[in-house]
VOGU-3710 file (C-alpha; in Angstrom, 3 decimals, decimal comma):
1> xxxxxxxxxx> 100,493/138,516/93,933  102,078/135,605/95,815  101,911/132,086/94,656  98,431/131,225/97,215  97,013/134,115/95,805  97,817/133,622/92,482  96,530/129,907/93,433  93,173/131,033/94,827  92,823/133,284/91,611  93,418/130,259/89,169
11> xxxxxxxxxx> 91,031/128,058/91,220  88,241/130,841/91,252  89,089/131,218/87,387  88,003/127,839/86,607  84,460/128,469/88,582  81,518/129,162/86,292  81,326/133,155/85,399  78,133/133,379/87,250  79,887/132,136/90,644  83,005/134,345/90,209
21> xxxxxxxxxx> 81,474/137,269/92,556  80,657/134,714/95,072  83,603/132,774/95,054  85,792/136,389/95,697  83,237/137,157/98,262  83,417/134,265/99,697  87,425/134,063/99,649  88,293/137,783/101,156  85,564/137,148/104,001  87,362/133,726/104,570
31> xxxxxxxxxx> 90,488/135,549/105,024  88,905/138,784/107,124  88,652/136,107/109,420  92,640/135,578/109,785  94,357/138,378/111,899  96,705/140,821/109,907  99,889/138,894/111,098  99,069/136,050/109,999  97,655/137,324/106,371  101,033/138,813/105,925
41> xxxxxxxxxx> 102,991/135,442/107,166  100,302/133,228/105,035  101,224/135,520/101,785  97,505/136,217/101,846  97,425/139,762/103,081  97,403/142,699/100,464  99,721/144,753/102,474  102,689/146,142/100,128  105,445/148,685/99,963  104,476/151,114/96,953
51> xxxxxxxxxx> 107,996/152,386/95,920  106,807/155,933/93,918  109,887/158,095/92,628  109,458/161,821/92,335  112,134/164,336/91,172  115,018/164,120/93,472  113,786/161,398/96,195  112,022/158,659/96,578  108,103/158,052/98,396  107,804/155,111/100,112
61> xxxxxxxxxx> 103,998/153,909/100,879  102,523/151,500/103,021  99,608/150,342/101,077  96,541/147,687/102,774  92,948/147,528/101,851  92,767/150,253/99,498  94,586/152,942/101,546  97,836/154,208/101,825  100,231/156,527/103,644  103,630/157,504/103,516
71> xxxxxxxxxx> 106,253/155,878/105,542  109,796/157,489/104,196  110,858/159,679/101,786  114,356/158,852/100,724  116,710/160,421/98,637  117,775/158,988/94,775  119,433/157,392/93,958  118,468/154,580/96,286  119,702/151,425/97,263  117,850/147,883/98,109
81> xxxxxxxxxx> 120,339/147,257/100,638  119,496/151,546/101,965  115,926/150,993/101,735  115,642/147,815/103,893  117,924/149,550/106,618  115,993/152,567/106,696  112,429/151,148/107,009  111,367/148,532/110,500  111,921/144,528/109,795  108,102/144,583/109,464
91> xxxxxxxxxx> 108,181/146,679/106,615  110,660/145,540/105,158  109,374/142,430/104,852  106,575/143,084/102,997  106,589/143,125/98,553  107,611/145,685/96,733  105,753/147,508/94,444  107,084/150,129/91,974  104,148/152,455/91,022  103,945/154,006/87,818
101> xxxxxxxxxx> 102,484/157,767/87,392  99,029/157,819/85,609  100,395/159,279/82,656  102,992/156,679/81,821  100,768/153,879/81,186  97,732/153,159/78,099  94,405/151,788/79,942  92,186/150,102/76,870  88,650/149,122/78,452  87,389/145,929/76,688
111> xxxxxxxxxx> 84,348/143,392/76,324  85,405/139,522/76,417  83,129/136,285/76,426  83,223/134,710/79,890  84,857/131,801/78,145  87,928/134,059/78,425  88,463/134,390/82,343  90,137/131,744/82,770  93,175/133,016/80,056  92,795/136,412/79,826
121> xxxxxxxxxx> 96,694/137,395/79,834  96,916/135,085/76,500  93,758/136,493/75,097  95,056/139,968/74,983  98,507/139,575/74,291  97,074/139,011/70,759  94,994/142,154/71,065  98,056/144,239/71,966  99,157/145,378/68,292  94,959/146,149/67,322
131> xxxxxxxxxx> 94,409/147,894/70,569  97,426/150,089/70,979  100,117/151,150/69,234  102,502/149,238/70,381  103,559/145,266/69,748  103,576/143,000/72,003  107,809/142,858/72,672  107,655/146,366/73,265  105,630/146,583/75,991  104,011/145,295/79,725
141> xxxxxxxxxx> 101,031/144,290/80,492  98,560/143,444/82,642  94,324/142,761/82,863  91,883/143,790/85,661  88,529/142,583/85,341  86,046/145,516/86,084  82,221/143,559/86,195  80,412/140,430/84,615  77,669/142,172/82,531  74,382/140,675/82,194
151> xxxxxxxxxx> 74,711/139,300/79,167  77,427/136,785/80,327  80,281/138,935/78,549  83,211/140,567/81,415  84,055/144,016/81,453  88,034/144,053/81,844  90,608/146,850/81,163  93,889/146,629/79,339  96,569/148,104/81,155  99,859/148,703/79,023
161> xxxxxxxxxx> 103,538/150,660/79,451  106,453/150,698/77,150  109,193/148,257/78,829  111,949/150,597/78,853  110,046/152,972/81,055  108,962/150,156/83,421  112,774/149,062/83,391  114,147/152,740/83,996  111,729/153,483/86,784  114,332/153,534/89,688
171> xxxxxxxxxx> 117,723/153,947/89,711  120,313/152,610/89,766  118,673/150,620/87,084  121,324/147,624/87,372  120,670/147,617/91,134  117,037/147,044/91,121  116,658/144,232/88,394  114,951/141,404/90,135  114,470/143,244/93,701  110,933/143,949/92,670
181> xxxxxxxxxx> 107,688/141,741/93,328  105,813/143,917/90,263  105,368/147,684/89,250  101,846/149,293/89,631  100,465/151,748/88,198  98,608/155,253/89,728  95,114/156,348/88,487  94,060/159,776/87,984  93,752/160,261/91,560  97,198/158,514/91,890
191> xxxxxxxxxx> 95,691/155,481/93,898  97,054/152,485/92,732  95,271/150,480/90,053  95,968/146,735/91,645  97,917/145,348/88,260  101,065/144,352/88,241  102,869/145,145/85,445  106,625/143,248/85,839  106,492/139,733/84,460  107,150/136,697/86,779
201> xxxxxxxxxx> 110,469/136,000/84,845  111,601/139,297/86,037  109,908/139,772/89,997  112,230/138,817/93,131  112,167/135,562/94,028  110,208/135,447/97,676  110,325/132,242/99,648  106,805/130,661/99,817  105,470/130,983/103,356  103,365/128,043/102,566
211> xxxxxxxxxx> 105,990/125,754/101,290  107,218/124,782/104,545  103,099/124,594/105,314  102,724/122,134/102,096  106,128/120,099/103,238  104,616/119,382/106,562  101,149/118,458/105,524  102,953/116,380/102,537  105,337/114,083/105,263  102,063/114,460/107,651
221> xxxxxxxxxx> 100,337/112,699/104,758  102,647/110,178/104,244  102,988/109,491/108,008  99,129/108,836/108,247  99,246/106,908/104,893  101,653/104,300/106,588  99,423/104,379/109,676  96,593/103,684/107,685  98,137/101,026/105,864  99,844/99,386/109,327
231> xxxxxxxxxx> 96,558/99,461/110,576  94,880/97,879/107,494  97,705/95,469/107,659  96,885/95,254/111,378  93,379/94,521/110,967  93,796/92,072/107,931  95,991/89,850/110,377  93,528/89,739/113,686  90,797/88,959/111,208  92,933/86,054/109,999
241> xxxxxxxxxx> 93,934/85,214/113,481  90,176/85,562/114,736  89,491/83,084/111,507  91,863/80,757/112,417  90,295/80,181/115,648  87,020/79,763/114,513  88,203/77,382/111,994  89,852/76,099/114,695  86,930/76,194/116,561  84,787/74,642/114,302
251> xxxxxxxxxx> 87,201/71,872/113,584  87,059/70,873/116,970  83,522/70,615/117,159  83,534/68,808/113,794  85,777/66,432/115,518  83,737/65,679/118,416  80,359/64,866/115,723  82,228/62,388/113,987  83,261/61,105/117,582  79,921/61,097/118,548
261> xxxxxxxxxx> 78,533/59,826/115,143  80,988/57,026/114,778  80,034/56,210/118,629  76,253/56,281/117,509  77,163/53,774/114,689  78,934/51,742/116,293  76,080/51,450/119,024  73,075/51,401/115,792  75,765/48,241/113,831  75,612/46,547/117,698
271> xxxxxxxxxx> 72,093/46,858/118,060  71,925/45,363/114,679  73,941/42,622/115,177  71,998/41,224/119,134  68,662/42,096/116,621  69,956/39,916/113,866  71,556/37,077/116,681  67,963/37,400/118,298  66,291/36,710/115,046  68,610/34,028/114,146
281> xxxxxxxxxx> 69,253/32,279/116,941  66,984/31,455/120,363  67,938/33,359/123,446  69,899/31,537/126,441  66,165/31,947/128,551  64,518/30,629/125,676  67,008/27,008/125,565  66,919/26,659/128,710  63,596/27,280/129,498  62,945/24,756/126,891
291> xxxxxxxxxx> 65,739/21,820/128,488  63,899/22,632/131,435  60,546/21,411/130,016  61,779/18,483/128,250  64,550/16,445/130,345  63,184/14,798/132,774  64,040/15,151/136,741  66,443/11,831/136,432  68,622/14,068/134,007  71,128/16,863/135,647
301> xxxxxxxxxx> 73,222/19,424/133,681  76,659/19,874/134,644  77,367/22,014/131,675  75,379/24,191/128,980  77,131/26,039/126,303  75,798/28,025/123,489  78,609/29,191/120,920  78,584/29,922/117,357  74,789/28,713/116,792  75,278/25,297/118,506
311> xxxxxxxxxx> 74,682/24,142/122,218  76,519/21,710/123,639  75,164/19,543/127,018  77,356/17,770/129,408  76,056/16,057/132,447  74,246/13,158/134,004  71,201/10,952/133,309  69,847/7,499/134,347  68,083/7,502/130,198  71,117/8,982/128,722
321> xxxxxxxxxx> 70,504/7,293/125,479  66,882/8,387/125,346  68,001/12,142/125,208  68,428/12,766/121,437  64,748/11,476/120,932  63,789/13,567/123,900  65,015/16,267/122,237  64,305/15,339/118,866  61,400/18,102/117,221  62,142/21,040/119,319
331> xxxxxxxxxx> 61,626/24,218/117,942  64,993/25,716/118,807  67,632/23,537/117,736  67,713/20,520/115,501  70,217/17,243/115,010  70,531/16,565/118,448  73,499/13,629/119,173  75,668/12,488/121,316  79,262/12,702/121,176  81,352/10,069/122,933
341> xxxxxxxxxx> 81,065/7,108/125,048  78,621/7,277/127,782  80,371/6,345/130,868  78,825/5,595/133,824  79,419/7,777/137,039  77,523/8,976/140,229  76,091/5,279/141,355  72,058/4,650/140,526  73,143/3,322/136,723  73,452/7,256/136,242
351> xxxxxxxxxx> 75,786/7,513/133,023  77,733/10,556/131,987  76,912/12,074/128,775  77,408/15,052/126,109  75,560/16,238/123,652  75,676/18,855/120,818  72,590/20,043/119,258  72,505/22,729/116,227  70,543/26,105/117,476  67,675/27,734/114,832
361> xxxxxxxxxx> 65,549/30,610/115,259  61,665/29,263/115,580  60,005/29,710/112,420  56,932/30,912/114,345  57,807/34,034/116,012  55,553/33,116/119,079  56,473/33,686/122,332  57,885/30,593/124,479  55,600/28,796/126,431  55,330/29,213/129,590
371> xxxxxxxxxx> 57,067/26,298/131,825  54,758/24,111/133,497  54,518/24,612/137,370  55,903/21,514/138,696  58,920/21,473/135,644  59,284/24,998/136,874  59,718/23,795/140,305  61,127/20,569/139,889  63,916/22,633/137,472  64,428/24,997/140,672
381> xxxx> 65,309/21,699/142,959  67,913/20,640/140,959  71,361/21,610/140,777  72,491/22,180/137,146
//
């Protein structure tokens, strides 16, 4: 067998015993599938040479799917190097089988547990010296299995021949060691039993069709293991990029809230601070609406400044020194006094004055009084 069949056969060994028959139905309708070509270029195809020697020539037989016929009869002794020129390139090509007459070989039919599939070559080399009577060093062998019984126990056969007549089977002898891919043997109706008698250690060496098969799918393999990881790698760093903007992103945004909240603060500590001024102190309306009510019409303002809680009046009045008690008791300042000389100015014993008064909220929070209609329009004549 060839290394994928021997492959298949170790894979459908380690199967269950009840799924054996499936799994080798299963496998040769698989490879019915394949045309004959490619069967025999896959190593998959059961087509062989059957290499049979008679008295004084040698039968060669094209054996596939459990038929054979004759292809050349050649004389002996024979030649590798004669055989592959006298047969076609196709033929030549395929393994060679050496095939054993049925009376050359011992077949010993034998019951195993199903435990046993799996290894039955090193199960019954130790049943060569009880079953024949030969040893195990002094002959081949080989194991067919026949059925699965019911019971769960396999049917196989034993198939054994002395070594030196496996050895001696064509000639020259020296010629033909390791040009062989096995030796069969015949049955009684000199069909071929399937077994292959030659150990491995002792077959040709064929060149795996699949190896070249295996190499490409092995380097394909790698190539689309780099891929994968590239893209991986590929993948990892737009995620990362796509991160970075939205950190990015967010960042920004982030920015412009603590732009807006420190905005809003600064807005909610200036509305604090007019609310606690307006609480503290009395507006501008409010002082002047309350000069207005309580200087008299022989009194003009040239000045009126409010500034750090205290007011400060310059201008003229015929009663300048009657001013502090005029404004003496108001609800929106207190210590009203003049500062300076008075000097006199502006003819009619009018005398120029200035005077500072400290501003206080009023304790009452009632809203000013109203002006009285001819202050109101008496203040509206004159010119501060």
């Amino acid at each position: 067998m060839t290394a994928l069949r021997e492959r298949l056969g170790q894979l459908g060994a380690r199967v269950t015993p009840g799924a054996g028959g499936f799994w080798a139905w299963w496998k040769t309708s698989l490879l019915s599938w394949l045309p004959a070509r490619w069967r025999v270029l896959l190593g998959v195809s059961d087509a062989r040479l059957l290499l049979s020697p008679q008295r004084e020539h040698l039968q060669v037989l094209h054996a596939h799917a459990g038929t054979s016929h004759l292809l050349q009869s050649l004389p002996t002794p024979l030649l590798p190097e004669a055989l592959d020129a006298a047969l076609p390139a196709r033929e030549a090509g395929l393994p060679r089988f050496a095939l054993l007459p049925a009376g050359k070989v011992l077949r010993k039919s034998l019951r195993l547990p199903a435990a046993a599939e799996g290894r039955l070559h090193d199960v019954l080399r130790f049943e060569i010296d009880r079953q024949t009577p030969f040893t195990a060093d002094q002959v081949y062998f080989d194991v067919r299995l026949l059925d699965r019984l019911p019971d769960g126990q396999l049917q196989v056969e034993l198939i054994t021949a002395p070594r030196h007549l496996v050895e001696a089977l064509l000639s020259p002898r020296e010629a033909w060691h390791g040009q062989l891919d096995g030796v069969d043997a015949a049955d009684a109706d000199g069909l071929p039993l399937g077994v292959n008698l030659l150990p491995a250690a002792a077959r040709r060496p064929r060149y795996n069709p699949m190896r070249r098969l295996e190499r490409l799918l092995l380097l394909g393999s790698v190539v689309m293991l780099v891929l994968a990881a590239w893209q991986l790698l590929d993948n990892r760093r737009q995620a990362a990029t796509q991160l970075d903007a939205q950190v990015e992103a967010a960042a920004v945004r982030a920015r412009a809230v603590a732009t807006q909240r420190q905005q809003l603060q600064d807005l909610v500590d200036g509305q604090a601070f007019f609310t606690e001024q307006r609480t503290t102190h009395p507006t501008a309306t409010e002082v002047i609406n309350e000069l207005s009510r309580r200087l008299g019409d022989d009194t003009s303002l040239e000045k009126l400044s409010i500034e750090n809680g205290r007011m400060q009046l310059i201008g003229m009045s015929s009663s300048a020194s009657s001013l502090v008690s005029m404004l003496e008791g108001a609800p929106l300042w207190k210590t009203p006094s003049l500062t300076g000389v008075l000097q006199a100015g502006g003819g009619e014993r009018r005398e120029r004055f200035t005077l500072t008064a400290e501003l206080r909220a009023p304790e009452n929070a009632a809203a000013p009084r109203a002006p009285e209609k001819g202050a109101a329009d008496g203040a509206a004549t004159r010119s501060p």
